[in-house]
N, C-alpha and C positions, 0 to 999 in steps of 0.2 A: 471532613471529606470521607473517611473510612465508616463504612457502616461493621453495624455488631457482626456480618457472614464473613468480615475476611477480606470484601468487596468496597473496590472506591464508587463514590458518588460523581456521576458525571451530567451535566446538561447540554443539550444538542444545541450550537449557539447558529449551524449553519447545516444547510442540505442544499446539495448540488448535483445535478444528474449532469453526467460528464459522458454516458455514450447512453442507447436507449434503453441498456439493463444493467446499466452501473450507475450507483450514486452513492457522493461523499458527504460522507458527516463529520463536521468538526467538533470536537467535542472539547467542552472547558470543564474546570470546577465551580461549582456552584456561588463560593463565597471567594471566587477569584484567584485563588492561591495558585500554585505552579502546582502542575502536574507531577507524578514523580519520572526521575528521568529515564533514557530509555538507550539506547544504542541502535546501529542501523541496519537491519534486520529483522525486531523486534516484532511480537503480535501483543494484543489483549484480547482476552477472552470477553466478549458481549451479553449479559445473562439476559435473557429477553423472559418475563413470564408469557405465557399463552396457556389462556384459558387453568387448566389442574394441572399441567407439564410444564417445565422451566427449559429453556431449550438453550445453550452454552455453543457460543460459535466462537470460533479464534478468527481475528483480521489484523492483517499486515500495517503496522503503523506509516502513515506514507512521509510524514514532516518531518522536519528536521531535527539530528539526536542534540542541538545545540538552541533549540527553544521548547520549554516544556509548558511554555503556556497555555496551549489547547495538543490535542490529540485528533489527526486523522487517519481517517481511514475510508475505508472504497470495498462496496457491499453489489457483488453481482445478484442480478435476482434468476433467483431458480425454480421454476414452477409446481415441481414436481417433487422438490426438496422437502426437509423437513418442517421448515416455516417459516423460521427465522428469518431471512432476507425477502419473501414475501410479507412481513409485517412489516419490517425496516421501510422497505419501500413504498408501502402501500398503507400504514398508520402512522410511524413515529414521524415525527414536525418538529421544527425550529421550536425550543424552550421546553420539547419533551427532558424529563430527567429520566438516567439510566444506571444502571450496576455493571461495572468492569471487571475485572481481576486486574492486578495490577502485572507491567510490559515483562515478557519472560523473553530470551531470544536461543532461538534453535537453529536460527540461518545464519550466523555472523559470520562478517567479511573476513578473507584469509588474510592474515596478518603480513607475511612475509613476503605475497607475492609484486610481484614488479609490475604484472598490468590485469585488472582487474577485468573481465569480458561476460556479460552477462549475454543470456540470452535468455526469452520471455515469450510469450504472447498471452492477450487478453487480458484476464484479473491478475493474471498470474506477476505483472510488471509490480505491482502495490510492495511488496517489500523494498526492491530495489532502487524509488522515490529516497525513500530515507536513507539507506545504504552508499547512493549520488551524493548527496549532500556531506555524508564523514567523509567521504573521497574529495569531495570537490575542496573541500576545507582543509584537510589537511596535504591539497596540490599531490594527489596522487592519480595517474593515470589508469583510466579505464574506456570502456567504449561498452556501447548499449545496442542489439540487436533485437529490433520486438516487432512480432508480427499479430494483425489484425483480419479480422474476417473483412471489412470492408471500411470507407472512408469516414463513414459513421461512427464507427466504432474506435476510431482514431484520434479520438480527443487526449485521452494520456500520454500519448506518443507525442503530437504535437504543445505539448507543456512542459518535457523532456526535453525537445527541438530547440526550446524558447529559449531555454535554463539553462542547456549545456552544449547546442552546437552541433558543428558536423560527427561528437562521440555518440549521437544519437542515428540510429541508422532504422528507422521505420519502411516497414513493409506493410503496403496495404494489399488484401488480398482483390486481383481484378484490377491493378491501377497501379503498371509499374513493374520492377524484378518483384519476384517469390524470395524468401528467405530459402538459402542455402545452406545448412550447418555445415557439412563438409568443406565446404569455399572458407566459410566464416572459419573454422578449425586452424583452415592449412599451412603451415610457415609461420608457425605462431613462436615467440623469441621464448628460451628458456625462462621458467620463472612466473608464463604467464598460469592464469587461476580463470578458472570457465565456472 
């Protein structure tokens, strides 16, 4: 699974377009093996060759730190960007094989706090997928505030909805309240972590 750069071996076992400029890839090891594992928060680094440049993107691992069988992740496309999620989207396919770097985490959940309160929109939710899940498992309360440009784009949100309840508190932009951070802030019990 490790190649000679340092870099894990991965195959794309699934692609899933989840709003019209996001899509998820799941990603396994080739000869089956478990991934290595990862905590909730975590990214990997995506090495994509293109053309004589190698272009290295970080994505938020979205599954859960309690199955390392495959690895997802959720890949906005950017036009204008460097390339990389403009290839993602527009070449790599189901049984493509790819080069990782293996899960580092620079976002991890505060340990000590009493209520866990994220607040998100767009791509930006994809860490906190997996983050959900060390929470929901180890029955520690939290609550999810995520907003969207439109109904469209609200497929994450409603998957969050599915999974975890009235802690999910989705804002669609046009359809409905607007996210208020200040409302969302106010009276919040000692202890709590934003």
């Amino acid at each position: 699974m490790m190649s000679n750069h340092g870099t894990l071996r991965v195959r794309i076992a699934r692609t899933e377009d989840v709003t019209p400029d996001i899509r998820r890839l799941t990603l396994v090891s080739p000869d089956g093996q478990h991934l290595p594992p990862f905590s909730g928060g975590s990214n990997i680094v995506v090495v994509l060759p293109n053309g004589e440049q190698t272009i290295r993107n970080a994505y938020s691992l979205m599954g859960s730190p309690y199955d390392s069988s495959s690895y997802q992740i959720a890949v906005r496309k950017v036009d204008n960007g460097r390339g990389g999620s403009k290839l993602i989207h527009e070449q790599l396919k189901e049984g493509d094989k790819l080069q990782i770097v293996a899960p580092v985490n620079l976002f991890p959940l505060a340990k000590h706090a009493r209520l866990q309160l994220f607040i998100a929109g767009g791509v930006g939710i994809t860490p906190v997928f997996s983050q959900l899940e060390e929470l929901r498992l180890k029955n520690l309360p939290f609550e999810v505030h995520y907003a969207v440009r439109g109904p469209e784009h609200a497929g994450l949100g409603r998957e969050l909805q599915v999974r975890y309840g009235d802690a999910i508190h989705l804002y669609v932009d046009g359809a409905g309240p607007q996210l208020n951070i200040a409302a969302v802030l106010a009276e919040r019990p000692l202890g709590s972590h934003v």
